[in-house]
GULUM-569992 format. One record per residue (C-alpha): residue number from 1; residue in three letters; chain; y, z, x. Coordinates in pm, 1 decimal, always signed. Each point is the difference from the previous one (the first is absolute). Layout:
+-----+--------+--------+----------+----------+----------+
| num | residu | chaine |        y |        z |        x |
+-----+--------+--------+----------+----------+----------+
| NUM |    Ala |      A |        Y |        Z |        X |
...
+-----+--------+--------+----------+----------+----------+
END
This chain:
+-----+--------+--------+----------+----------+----------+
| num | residu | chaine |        y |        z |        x |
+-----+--------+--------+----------+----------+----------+
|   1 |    Unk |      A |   -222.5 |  -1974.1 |  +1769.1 |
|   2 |    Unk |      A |   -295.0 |   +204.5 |    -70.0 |
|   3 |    Unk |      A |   -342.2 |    -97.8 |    +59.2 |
|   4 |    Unk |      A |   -249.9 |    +76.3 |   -262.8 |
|   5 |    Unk |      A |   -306.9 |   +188.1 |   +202.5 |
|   6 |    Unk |      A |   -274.3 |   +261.8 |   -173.7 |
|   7 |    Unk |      A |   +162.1 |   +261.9 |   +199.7 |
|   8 |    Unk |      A |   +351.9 |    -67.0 |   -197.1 |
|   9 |    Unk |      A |   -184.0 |    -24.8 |   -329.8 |
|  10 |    Unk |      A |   -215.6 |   +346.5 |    +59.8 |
|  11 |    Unk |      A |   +324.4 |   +177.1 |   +129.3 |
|  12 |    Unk |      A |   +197.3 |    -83.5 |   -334.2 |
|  13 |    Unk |      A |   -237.4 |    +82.5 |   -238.7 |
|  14 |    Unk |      A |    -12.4 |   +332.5 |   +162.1 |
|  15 |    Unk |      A |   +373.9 |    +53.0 |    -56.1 |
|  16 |    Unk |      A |    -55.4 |    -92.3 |   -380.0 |
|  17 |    Unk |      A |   -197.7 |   +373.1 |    -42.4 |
|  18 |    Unk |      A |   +245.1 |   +176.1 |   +261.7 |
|  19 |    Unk |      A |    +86.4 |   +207.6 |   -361.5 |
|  20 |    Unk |      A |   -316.9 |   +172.8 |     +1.4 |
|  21 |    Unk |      A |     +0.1 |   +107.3 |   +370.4 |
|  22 |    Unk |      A |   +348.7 |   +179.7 |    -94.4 |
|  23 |    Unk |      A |   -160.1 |   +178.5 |   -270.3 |
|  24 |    Unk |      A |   -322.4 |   +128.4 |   +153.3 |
|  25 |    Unk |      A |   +260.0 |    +73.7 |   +316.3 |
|  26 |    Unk |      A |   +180.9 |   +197.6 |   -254.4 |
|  27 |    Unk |      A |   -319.5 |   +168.1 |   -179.5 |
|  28 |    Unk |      A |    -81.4 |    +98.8 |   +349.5 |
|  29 |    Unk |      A |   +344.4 |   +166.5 |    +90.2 |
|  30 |    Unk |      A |    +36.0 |   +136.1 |   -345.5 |
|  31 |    Unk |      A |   -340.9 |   +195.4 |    +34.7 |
|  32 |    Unk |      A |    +65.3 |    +87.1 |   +382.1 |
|  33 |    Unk |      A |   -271.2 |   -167.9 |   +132.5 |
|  34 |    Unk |      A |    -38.7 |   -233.3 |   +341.6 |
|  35 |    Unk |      A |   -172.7 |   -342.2 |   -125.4 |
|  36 |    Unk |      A |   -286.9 |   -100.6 |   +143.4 |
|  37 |    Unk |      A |    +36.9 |   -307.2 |   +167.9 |
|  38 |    Unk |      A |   -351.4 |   -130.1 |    -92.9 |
|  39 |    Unk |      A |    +91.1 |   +134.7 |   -407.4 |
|  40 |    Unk |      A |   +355.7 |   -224.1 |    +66.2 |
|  41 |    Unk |      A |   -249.5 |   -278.2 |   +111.2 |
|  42 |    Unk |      A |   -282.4 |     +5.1 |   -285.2 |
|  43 |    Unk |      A |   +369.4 |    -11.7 |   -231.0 |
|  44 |    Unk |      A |   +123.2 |   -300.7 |   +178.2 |
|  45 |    Unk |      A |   -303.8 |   -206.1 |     +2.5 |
|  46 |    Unk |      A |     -0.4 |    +73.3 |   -394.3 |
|  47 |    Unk |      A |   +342.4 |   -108.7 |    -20.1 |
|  48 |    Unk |      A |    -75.8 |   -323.5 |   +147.5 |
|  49 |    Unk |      A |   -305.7 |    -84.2 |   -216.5 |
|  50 |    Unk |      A |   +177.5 |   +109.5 |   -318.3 |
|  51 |    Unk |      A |   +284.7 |   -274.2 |    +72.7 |
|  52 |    Unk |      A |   -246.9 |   -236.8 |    +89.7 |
|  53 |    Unk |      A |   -162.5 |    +42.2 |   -272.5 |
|  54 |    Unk |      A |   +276.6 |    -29.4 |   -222.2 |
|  55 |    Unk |      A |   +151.1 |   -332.9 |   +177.1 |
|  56 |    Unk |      A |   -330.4 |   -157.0 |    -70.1 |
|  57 |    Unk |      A |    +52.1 |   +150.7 |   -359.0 |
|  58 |    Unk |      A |   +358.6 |   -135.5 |    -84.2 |
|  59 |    Unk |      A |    -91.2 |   -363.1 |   +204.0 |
|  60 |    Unk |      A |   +120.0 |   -223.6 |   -224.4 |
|  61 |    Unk |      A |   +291.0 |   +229.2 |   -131.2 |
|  62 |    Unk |      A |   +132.8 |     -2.7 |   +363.4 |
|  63 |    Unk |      A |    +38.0 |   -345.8 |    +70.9 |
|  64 |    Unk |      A |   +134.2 |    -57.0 |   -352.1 |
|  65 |    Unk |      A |   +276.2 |   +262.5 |    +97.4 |
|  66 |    Unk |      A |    -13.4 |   -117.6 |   +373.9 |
|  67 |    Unk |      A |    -52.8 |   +400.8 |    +84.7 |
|  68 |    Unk |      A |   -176.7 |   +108.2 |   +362.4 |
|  69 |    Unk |      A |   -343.7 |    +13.7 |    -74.1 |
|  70 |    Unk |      A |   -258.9 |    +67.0 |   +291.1 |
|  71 |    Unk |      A |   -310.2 |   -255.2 |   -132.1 |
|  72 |    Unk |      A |   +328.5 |   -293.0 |    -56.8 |
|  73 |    Unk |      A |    +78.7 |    +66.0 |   +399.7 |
|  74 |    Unk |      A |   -318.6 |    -25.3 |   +104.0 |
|  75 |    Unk |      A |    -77.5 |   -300.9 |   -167.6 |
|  76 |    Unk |      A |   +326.2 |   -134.2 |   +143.6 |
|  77 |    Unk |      A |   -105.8 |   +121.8 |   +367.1 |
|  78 |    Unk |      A |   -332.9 |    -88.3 |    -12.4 |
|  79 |    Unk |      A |    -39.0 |   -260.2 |   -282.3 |
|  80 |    Unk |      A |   -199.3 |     -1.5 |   -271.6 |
|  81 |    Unk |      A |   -348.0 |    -59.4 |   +142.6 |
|  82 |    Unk |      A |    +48.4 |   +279.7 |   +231.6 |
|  83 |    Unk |      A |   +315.2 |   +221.8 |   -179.9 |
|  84 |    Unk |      A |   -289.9 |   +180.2 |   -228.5 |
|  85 |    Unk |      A |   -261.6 |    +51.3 |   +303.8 |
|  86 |    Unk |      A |   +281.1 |   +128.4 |   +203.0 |
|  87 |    Unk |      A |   +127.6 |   +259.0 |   -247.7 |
|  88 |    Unk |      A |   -360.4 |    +92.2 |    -87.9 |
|  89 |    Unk |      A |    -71.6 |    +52.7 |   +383.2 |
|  90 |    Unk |      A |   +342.1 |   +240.4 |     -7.7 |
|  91 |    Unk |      A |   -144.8 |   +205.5 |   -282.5 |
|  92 |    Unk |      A |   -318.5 |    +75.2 |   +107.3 |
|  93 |    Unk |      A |   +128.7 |   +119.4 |   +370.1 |
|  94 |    Unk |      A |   +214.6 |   +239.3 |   -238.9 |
|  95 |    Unk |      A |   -308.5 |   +112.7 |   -205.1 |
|  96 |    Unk |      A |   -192.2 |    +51.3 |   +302.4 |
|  97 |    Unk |      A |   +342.3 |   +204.4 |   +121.9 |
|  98 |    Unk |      A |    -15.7 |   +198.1 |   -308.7 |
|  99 |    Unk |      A |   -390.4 |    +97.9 |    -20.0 |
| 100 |    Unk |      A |    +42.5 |   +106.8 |   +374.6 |
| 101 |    Unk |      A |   +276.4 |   +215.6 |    -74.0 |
| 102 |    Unk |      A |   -126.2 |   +118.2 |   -342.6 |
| 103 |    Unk |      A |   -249.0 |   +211.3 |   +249.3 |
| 104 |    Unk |      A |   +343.3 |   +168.2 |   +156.8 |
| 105 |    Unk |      A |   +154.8 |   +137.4 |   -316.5 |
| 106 |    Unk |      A |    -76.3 |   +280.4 |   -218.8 |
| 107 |    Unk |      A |   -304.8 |    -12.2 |   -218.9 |
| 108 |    Unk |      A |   +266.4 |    +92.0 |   -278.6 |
| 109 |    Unk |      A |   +230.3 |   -270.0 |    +38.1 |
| 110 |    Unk |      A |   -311.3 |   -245.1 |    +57.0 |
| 111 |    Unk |      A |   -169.3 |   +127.9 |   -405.5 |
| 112 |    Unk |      A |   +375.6 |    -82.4 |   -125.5 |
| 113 |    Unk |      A |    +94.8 |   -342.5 |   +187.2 |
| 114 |    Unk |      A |   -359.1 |   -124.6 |   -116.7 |
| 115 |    Unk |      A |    +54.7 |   +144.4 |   -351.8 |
| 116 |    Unk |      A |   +324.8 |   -136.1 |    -50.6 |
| 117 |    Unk |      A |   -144.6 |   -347.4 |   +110.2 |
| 118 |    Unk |      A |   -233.6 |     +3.8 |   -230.1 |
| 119 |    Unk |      A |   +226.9 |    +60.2 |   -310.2 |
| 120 |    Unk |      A |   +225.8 |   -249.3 |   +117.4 |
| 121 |    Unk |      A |   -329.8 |   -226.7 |     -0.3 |
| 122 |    Unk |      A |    -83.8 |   +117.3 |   -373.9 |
| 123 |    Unk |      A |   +358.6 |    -85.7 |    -62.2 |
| 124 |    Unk |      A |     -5.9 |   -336.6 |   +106.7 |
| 125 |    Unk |      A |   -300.4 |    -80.6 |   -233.6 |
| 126 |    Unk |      A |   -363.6 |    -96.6 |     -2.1 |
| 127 |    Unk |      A |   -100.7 |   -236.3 |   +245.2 |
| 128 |    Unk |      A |   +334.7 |    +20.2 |   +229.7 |
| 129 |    Unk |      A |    -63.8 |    +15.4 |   +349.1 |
| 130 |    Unk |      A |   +226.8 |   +117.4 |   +295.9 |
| 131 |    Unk |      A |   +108.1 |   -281.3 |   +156.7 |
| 132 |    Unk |      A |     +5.5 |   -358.9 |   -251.6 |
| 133 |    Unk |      A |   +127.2 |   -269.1 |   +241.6 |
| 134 |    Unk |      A |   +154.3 |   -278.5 |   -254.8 |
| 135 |    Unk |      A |    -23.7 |   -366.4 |   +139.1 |
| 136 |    Unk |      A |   +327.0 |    -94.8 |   +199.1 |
| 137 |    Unk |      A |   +239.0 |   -168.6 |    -72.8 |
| 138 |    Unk |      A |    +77.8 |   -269.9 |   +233.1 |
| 139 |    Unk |      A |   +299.9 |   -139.5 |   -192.0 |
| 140 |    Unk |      A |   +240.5 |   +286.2 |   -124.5 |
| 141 |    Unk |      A |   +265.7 |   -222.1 |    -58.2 |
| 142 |    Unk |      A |   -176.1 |   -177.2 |   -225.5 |
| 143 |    Unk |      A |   -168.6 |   +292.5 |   -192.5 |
| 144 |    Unk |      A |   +318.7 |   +107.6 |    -46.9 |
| 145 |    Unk |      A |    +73.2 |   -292.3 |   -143.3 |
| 146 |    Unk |      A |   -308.4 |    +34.6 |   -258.7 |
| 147 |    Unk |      A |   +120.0 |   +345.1 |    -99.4 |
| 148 |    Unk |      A |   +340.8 |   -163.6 |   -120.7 |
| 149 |    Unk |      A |   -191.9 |   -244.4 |   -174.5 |
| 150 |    Unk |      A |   -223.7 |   +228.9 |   -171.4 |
| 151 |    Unk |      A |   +239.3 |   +258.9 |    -82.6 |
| 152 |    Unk |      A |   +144.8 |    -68.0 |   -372.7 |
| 153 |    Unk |      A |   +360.4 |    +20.5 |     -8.2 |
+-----+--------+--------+----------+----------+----------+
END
């Protein structure tokens, strides 16, 4: 049986962006350069906040498909007085991980990671911020339940 811990939970969603580490591997090799580690890093800590991000995004889509979704296992692991704190506490040590490495990388790569963040931004509309943490949902069962109910046949 496996035991539900923060460590299991971080380690997965890590393996969910494993696609892009191939690529930039790839990029790397394909242009003959060594990566830096601390550029590999900076990428990684990206990765993790993007699929954050998106988990807390596609909440409600996740439990009504019963997919992996990091913010469902933390409210599971922590419950849901603590399961948003938790999470929160998670993405600011990677924030914090990625402004401290953000000083390692190139200047170039630094003016097109931030530019690219901020169309994605525009792209997401006015108001939008980052990181919207939707209520949990202590019931899923039963929300999924609701959906059925709701959804015309």
């Amino acid at each position: 049986e496996v035991v539900l811990t923060e460590a299991l939970i971080q380690n997965a969603v890590g393996h969910k962006s494993f696609d892009y580490r191939v690529l930039n591997l790839v990029m790397h090799r394909l242009l003959k350069k060594e990566p830096s580690q601390d550029h590999l890093h900076f990428l990684r800590c990206s990765e993790l906040l993007t699929e954050i991000e998106d988990d807390l995004t596609d909440y409600e889509e996740d439990i009504e498909r019963d997919s992996f979704n990091t913010y469902r296992l933390y409210i599971k692991l922590f419950g849901p007085q603590h399961g948003p704190k938790a999470l929160a506490s998670w993405i600011s040590s990677l924030e914090a991980d990625l402004e401290h490495l953000s000083q390692k990388v190139p200047a170039a790569l630094m003016t097109c990671f931030t530019a690219r963040c901020r169309e994605a931004m525009a792209a997401a509309g006015p108001g939008s911020s980052r990181y919207v943490v939707p209520p949990p949902i202590e019931n899923e069962e039963s929300f999924r339940l609701l959906l059925r109910r709701e959804t015309p046949k």
